[in-house]
C-alpha positions in Angstrom: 119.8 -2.9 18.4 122.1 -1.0 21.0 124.5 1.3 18.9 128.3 1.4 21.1 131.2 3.7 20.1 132.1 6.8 21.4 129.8 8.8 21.7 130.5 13.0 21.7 130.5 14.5 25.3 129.2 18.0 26.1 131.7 21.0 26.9 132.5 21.6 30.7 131.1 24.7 31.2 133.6 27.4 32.9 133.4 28.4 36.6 136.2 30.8 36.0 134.7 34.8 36.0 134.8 36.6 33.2 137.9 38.7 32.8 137.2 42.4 33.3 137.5 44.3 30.1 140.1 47.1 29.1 137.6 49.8 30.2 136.6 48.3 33.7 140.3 48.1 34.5 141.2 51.5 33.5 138.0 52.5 35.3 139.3 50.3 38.8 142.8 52.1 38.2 141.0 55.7 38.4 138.7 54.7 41.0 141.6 53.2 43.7 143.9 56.2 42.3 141.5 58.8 43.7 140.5 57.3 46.9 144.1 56.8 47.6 144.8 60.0 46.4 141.9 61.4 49.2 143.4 59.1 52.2 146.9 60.8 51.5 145.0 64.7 51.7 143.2 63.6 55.0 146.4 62.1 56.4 147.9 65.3 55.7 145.9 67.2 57.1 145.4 65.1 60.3 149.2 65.4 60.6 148.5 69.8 60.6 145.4 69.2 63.4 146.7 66.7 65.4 150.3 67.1 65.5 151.2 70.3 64.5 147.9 72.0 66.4 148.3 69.4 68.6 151.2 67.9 69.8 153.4 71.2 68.3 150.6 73.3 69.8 151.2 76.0 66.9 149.2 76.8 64.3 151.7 77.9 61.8 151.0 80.3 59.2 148.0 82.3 57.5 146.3 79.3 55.4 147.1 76.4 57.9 145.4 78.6 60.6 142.6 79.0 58.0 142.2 75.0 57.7 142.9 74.0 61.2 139.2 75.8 61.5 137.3 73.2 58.9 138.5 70.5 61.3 134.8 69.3 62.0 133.9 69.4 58.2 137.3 67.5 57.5 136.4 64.4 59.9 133.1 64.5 58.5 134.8 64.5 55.3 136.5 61.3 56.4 133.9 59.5 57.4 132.0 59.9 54.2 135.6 58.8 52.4 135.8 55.6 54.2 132.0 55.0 53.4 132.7 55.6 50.2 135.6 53.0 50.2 133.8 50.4 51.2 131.3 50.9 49.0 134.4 50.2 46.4 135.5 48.0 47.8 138.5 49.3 49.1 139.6 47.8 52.5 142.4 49.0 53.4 142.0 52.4 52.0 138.4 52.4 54.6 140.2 51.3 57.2 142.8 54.2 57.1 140.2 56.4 56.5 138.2 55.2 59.3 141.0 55.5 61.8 141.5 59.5 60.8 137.9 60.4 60.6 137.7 58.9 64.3 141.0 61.2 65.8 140.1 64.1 64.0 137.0 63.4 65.3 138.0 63.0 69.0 138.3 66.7 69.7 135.1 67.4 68.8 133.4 64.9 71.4 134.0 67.1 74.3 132.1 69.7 72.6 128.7 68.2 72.9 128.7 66.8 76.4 127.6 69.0 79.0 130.3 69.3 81.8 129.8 69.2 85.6 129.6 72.8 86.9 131.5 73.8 89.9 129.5 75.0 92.9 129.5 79.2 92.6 127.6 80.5 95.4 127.1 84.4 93.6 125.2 86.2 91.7 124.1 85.7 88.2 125.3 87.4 85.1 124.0 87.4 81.8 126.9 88.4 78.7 126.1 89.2 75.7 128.9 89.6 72.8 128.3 90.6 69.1 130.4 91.4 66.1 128.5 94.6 64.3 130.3 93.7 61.1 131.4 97.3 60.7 128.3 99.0 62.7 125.9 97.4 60.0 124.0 95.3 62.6 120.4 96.4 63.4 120.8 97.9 66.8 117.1 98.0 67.4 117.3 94.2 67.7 120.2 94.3 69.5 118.5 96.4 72.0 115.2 94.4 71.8 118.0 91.7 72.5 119.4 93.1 75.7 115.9 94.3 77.4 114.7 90.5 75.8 117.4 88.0 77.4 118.0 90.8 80.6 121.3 90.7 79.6 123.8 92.5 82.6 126.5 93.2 80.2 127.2 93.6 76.5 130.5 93.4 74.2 130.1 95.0 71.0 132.6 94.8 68.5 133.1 96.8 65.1 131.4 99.6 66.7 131.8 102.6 65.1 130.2 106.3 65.7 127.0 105.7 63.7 126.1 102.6 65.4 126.9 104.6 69.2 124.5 106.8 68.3 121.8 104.4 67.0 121.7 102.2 69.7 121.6 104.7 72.1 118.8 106.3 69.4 117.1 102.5 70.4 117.0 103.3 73.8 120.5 101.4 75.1 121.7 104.1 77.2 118.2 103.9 79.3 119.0 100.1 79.8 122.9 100.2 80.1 123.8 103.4 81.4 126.9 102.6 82.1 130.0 101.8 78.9 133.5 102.0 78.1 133.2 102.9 74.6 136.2 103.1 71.7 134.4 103.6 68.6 136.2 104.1 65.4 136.0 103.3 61.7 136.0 100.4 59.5 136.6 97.2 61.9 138.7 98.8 65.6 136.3 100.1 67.5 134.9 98.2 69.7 132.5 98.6 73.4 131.5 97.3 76.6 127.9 98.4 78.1 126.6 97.6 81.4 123.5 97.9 83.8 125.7 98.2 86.3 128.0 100.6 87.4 131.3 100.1 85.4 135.3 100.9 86.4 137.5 101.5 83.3 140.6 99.0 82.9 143.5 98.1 80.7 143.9 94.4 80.8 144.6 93.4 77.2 147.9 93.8 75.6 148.7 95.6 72.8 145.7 95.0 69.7 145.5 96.3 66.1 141.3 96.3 67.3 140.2 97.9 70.6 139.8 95.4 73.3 138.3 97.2 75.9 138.2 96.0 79.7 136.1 96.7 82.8 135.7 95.8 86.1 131.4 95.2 86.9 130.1 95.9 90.6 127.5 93.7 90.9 125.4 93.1 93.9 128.0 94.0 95.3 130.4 91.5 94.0 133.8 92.4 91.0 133.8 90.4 87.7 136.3 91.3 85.0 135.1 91.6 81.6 137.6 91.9 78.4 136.2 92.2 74.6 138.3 90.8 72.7 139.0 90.8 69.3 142.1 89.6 67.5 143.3 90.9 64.1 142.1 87.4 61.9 144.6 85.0 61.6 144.2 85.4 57.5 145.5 88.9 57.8 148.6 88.9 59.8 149.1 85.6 61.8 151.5 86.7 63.7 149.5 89.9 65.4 146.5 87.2 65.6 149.1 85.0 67.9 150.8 87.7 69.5 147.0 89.4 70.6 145.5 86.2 72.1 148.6 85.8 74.0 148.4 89.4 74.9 144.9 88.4 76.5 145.1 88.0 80.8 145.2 85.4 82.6 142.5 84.7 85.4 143.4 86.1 88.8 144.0 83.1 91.3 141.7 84.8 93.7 140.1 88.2 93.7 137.5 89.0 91.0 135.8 86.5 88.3 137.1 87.0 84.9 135.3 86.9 81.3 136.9 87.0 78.1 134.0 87.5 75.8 133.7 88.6 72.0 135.3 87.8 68.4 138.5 85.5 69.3 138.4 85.1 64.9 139.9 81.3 66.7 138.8 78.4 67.1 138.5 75.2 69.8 140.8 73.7 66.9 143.6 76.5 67.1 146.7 76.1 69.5 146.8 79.7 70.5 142.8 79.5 71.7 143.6 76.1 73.7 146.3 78.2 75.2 144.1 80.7 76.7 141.8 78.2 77.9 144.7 77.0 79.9 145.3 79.9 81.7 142.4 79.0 83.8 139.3 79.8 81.2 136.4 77.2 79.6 134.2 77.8 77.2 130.6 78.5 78.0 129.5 76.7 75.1 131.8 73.5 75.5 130.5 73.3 79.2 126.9 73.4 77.7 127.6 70.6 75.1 126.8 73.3 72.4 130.4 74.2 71.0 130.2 73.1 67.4 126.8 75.6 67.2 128.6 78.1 64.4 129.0 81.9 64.8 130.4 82.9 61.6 129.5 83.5 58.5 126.0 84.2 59.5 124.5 84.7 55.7 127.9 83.7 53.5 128.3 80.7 51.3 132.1 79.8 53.5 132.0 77.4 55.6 130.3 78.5 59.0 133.1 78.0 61.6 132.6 78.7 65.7 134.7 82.2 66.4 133.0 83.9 68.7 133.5 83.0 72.4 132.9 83.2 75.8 135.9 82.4 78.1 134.8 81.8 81.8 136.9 81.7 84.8 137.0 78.4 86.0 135.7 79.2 88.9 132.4 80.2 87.7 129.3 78.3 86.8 128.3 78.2 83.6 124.2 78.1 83.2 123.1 78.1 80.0 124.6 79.5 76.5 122.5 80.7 73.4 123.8 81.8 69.6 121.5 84.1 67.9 120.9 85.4 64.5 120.9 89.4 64.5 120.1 91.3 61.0 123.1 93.3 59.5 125.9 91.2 60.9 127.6 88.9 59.2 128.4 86.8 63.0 125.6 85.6 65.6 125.8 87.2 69.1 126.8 84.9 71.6 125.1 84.7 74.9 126.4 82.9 78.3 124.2 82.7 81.9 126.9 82.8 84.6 126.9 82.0 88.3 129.8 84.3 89.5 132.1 82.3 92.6 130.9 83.8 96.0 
């Protein structure tokens, strides 16, 4: 017997999601909050590289100077946020983040290409420039360092008596017989050293630090050298602007000129760009190994790049080498030059 009627029909089952509950909407809220909140402090500070350093080409005051120097950690920084964004879910905060990460990031490029060296038909010099973080440096090494690398000329900064007497103690004075020393207490003193013979000059302006200058005869060819070393921008930034714009120029003809020491700037920094266009590059940019970090040497601060050497353009640079030294809290920086002919 067939049984008819209507019969009960299941439930259609739901294609609709669940609804998120209370506590994953608060936790969404938090979530796009802070990422947000992060795109708006990497937008700012893109605004302080790339427009105030930039396009403004100042650096402004004490603590925008100190963070226009993180600018590789910063677009590293923004890469990570936009990874992170994604990974949230969050498209248009990864795209913004994406397209700062890349123009901070731009800068930086040059810094690990090698360049195309001009042809320099004369002869080679080898400079050596260390911070001696107040004469604490071991000057044994940097002797060993000198006879080591057969370095032609070495700029020594935060030299004081003591560490005068120790390196020549080390044997210095038997290798580089011939200086244009300014020691002095705490952080201004500073020094120039040479194998070859040496003629005093005064090509810096006026510095807070001793930035010695000299004229090298070698084989019987001039090159300029000037240790510099600016008061830090974190101290007084206006001395720190007014002492890198103090530094000279390179001669359109005559003698090669080297800038060479603790410029406590920068690639990032307006006022360093500015004495790169003068006529200068920078032995490690040419070499592809500018983001290699000079200072702190043993600290837990951010390493940053501050200690340079500045090339007349119309030399060649060779090869470029940062190394450790006990005692000082910066590496020495080391650049092979083919003086113009």
């Amino acid at each position: 017997m067939t049984v008819t009627g209507d019969q009960p029909t299941p439930a259609a089952e739901s294609t609709e999601p669940p609804a998120p509950s209370p506590h994953t909407r608060r936790r969404n809220r938090w979530v796009t909050a802070a990422l947000a909140a992060a795109v708006i402090g990497l937008a700012a500070y893109a605004v302080l590289r790339l427009g105030v350093s930039g396009l403004l080409d100042t650096d402004g005051n004490r603590h925008t100077a100190a963070a226009i120097a993180l600018n590789p950690y910063v677009a590293l920084a923004g890469g990570l946020l936009a990874a992170i964004a994604l990974l949230a879910r969050r498209w248009r905060t990864a795209a913004v983040a994406v397209a700062l990460s890349i123009a901070l990031a731009a800068p930086l490029v040059p810094r690990v290409l090698a360049d195309p060296q001009p042809t320099a038909s004369g002869p080679t010099v080898r400079v050596l420039a260390l911070n001696l973080f107040y004469g604490a440096a071991d000057t044994t090494e940097v002797v060993e360092l000198v006879r080591e690398r057969d370095v032609d000329v070495l700029v020594l900064l935060e030299l004081d008596a003591a560490a005068a007497s120790a390196l020549d103690k080390a044997g210095l004075s038997d290798v580089m017989p011939h200086r244009a020393f300014e020691p002095a207490a705490a952080a201004v003193g500073s020094g120039i050293a040479s194998r070859h013979p040496v003629r005093e000059l005064s090509l810096a302006g006026p510095s807070l630090l001793a930035q010695p200058s000299v004229r090298v005869r070698l084989d019987e060819t001039d090159v300029d050298v000037v240790g510099v070393h600016p008061i830090p921008p974190v101290s007084k930034v206006d001395d720190w602007r007014q002492e890198l714009r103090g530094l000279p120029a390179p001669p359109g003809d005559g003698p090669a000129r080297i800038l060479a020491g603790d410029f406590n700037a920068t690639l990032d920094h307006a006022e360093l760009r500015r004495v790169l266009d003068s006529g200068y590059v920078d032995a490690a940019e040419q070499t592809g190994d500018a983001l290699r970090t000079t200072w702190p040497q043993r600290r837990t601060a951010p390493p940053v790049t501050l200690d340079h050497v500045l090339v007349d353009q119309r030399a060649a640079v060779r090869d470029f080498e940062v190394i450790g030294v006990d005692g000082s809290d910066h590496r020495a920086v080391l650049a092979t030059l083919t003086l113009p002919g």
